[in-house]
N, CA, C and O of each residue as an XYZ file, in Angstrom:
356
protein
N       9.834    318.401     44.645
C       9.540    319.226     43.492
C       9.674    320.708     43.820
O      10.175    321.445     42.971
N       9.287    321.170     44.920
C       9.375    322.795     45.567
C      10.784    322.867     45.449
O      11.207    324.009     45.268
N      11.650    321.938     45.503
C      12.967    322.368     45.738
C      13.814    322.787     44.479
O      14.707    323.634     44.483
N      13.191    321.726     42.925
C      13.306    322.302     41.989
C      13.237    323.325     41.376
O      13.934    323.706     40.436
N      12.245    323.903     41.969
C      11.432    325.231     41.259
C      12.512    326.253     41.956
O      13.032    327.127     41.263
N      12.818    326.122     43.285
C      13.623    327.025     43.745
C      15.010    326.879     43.318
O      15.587    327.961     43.213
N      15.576    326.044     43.094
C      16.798    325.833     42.132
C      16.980    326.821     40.514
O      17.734    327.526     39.844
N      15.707    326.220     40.595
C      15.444    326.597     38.582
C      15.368    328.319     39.106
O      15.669    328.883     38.054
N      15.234    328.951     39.695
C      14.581    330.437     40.624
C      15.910    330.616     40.600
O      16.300    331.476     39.811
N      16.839    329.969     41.332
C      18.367    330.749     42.124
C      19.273    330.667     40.379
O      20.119    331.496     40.043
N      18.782    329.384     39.426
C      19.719    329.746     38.202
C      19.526    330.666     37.595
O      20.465    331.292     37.105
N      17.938    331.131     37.395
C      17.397    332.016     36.475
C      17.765    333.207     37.061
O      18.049    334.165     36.342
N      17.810    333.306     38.521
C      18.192    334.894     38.834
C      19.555    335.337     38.952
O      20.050    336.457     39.077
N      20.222    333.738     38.853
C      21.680    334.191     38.720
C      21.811    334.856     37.243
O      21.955    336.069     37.087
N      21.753    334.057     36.333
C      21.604    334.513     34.731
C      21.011    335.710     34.182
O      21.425    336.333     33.204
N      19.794    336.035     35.045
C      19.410    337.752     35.024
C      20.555    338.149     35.799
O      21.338    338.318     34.864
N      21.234    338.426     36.855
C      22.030    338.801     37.136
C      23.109    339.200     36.050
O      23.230    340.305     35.521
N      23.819    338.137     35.845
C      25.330    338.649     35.159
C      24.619    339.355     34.150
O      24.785    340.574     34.105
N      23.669    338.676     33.131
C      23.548    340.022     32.027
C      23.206    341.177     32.647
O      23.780    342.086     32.048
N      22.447    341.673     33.701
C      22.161    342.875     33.844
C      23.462    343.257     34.180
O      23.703    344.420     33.853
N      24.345    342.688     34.704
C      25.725    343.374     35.527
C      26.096    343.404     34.108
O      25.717    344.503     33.705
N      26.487    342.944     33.421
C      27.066    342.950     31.225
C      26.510    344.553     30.722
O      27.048    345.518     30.178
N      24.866    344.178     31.328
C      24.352    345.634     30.667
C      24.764    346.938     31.069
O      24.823    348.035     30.513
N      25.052    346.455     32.290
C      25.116    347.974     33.201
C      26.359    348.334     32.718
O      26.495    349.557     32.698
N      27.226    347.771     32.359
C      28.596    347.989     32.185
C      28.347    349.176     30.618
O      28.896    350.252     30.381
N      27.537    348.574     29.986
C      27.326    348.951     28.477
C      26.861    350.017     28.707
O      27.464    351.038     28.379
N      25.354    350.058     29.496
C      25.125    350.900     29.828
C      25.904    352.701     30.280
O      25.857    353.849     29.837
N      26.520    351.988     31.342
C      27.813    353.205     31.775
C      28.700    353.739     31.315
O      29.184    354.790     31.735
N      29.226    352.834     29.964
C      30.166    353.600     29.213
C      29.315    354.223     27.815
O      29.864    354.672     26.809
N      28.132    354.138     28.004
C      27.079    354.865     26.734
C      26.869    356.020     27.246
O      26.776    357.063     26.598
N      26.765    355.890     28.636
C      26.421    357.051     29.411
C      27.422    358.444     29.478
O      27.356    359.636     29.180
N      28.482    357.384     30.129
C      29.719    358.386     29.998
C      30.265    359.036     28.620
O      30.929    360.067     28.524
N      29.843    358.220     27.617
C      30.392    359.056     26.124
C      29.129    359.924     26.036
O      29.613    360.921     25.500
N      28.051    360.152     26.180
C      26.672    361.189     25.776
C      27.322    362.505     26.694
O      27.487    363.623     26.208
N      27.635    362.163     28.025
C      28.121    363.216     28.804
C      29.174    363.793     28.154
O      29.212    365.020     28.067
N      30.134    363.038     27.629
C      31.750    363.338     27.482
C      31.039    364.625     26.147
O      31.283    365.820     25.977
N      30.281    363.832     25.555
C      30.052    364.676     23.793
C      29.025    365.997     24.522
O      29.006    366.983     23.785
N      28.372    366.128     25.541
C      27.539    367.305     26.020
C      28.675    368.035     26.240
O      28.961    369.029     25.572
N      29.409    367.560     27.229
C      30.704    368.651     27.610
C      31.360    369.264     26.704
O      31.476    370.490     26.690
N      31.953    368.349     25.694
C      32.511    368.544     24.410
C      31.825    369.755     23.694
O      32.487    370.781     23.534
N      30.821    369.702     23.353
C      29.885    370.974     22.635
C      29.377    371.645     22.653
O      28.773    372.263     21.775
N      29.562    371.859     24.916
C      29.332    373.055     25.749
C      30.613    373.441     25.407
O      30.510    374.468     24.737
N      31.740    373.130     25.534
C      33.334    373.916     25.215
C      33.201    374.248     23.989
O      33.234    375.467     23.827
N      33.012    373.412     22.711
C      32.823    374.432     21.622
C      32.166    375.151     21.391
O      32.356    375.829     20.382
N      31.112    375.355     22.175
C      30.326    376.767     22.008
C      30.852    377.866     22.853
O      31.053    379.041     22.545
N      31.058    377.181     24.109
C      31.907    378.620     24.633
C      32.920    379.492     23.742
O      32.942    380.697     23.492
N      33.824    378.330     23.321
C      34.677    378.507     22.382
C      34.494    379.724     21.164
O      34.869    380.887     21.008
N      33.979    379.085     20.684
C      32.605    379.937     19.636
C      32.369    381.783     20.480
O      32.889    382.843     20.133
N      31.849    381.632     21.096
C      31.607    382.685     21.894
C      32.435    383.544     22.185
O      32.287    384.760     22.068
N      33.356    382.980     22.580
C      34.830    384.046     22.987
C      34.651    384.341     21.676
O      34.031    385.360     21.372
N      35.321    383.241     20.425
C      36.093    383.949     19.309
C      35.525    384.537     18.911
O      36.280    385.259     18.259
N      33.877    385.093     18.661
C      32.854    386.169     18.436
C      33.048    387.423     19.466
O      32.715    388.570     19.169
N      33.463    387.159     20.355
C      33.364    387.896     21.333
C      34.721    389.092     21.071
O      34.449    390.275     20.863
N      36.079    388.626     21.114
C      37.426    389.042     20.351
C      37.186    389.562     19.100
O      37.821    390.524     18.668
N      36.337    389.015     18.500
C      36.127    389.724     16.516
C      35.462    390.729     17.360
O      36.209    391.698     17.490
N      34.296    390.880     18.012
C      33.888    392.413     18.230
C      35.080    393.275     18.535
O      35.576    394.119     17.790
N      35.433    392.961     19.649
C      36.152    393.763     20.375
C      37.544    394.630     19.583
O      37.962    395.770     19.786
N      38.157    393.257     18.357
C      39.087    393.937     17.710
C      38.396    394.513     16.262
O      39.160    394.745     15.325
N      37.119    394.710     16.123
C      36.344    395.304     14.838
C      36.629    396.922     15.390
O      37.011    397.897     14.742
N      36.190    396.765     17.255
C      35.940    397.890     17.757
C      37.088    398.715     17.646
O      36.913    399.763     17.025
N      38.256    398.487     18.113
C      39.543    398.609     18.184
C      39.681    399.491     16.952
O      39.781    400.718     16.924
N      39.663    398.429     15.702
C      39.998    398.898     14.577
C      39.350    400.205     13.997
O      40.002    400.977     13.294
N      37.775    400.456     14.391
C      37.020    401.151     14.072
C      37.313    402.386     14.546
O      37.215    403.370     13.813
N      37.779    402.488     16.059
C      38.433    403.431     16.382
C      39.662    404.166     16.296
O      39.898    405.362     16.467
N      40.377    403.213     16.003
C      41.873    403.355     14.939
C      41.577    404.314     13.853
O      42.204    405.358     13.672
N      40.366    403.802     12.987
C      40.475    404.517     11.444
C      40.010    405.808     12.010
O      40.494    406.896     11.698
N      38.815    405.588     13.063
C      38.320    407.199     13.403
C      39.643    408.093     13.512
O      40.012    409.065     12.853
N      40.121    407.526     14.399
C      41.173    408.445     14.990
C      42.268    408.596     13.913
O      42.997    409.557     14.160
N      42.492    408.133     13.138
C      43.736    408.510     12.003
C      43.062    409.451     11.017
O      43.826    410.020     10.238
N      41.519    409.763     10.896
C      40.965    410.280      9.714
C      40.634    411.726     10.649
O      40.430    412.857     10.208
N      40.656    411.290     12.010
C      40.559    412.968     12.532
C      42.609    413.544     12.561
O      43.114    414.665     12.630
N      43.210    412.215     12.474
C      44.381    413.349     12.596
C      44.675    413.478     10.797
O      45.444    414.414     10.580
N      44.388    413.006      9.961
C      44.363    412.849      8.328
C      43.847    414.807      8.539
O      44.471    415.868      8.498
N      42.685    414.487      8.719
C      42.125    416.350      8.870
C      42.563    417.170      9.462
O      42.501    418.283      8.939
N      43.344    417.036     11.090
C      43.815    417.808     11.666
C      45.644    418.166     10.179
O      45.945    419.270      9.725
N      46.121    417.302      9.983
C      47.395    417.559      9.026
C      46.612    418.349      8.097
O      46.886    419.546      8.174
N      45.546    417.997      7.074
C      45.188    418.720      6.291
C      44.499    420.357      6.526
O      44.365    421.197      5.637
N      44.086    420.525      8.124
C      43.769    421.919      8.316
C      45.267    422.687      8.267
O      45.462    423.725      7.635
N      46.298    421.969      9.065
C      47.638    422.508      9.157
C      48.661    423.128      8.103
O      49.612    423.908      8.049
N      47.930    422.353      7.349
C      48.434    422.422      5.555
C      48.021    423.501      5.108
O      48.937    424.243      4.753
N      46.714    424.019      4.939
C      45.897    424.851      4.555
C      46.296    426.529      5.076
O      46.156    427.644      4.573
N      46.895    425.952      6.442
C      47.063    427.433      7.404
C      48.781    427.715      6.648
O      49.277    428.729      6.157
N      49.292    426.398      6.832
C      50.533    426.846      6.452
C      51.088    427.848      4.788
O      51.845    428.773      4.492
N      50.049    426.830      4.059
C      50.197    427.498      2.849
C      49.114    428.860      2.893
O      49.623    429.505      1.976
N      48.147    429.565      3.288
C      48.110    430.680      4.011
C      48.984    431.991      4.195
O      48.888    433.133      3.745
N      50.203    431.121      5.353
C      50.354    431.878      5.928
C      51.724    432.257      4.595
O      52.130    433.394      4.357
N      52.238    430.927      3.870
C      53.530    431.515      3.190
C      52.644    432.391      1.902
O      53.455    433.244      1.541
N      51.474    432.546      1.133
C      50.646    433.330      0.477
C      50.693    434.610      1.127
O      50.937    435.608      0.448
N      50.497    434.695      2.301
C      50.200    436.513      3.102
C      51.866    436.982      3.257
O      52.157    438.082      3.728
């Protein structure tokens, strides 16, 4: 009868076996897609980041563009002023 019990022992732990080896499998590829989708939506945020990062930089760009065309807009219009001036005197 001891020998039964240890039989019935080596089937039952074979049978826990393969399913846990079934699970682990399930397991590992659940695992690997949670990682894959963390990575995934660490890159789109980086992502994110740059392209926020470029909109500053070319807002800045631009901002300094208009400065600088509205100081030479004034520098033409002082030039104007002197010129017609000077053909008046």
């Amino acid at each position: 009868m001891d020998n039964g019990y240890i039989i019935l022992g080596i089937v039952a732990l074979l049978f826990l076996s393969l399913y846990g080896f079934a699970y682990f499998s399930v397991f590992l590829e659940k695992y690997k897609q949670k990682k894959f989708q963390k990575r995934e939506l660490e890159r789109e945020r980086l992502r994110k980041e740059q392209m926020i990062r470029n909109q500053e930089i070319r807002d800045e760009k631009l901002r300094k563009f208009n400065k600088r065309k509205e100081e030479i807009q004034r520098e033409l219009m002082l030039l104007e002023k002197m010129k017609m001036k000077q053909k008046v005197s």
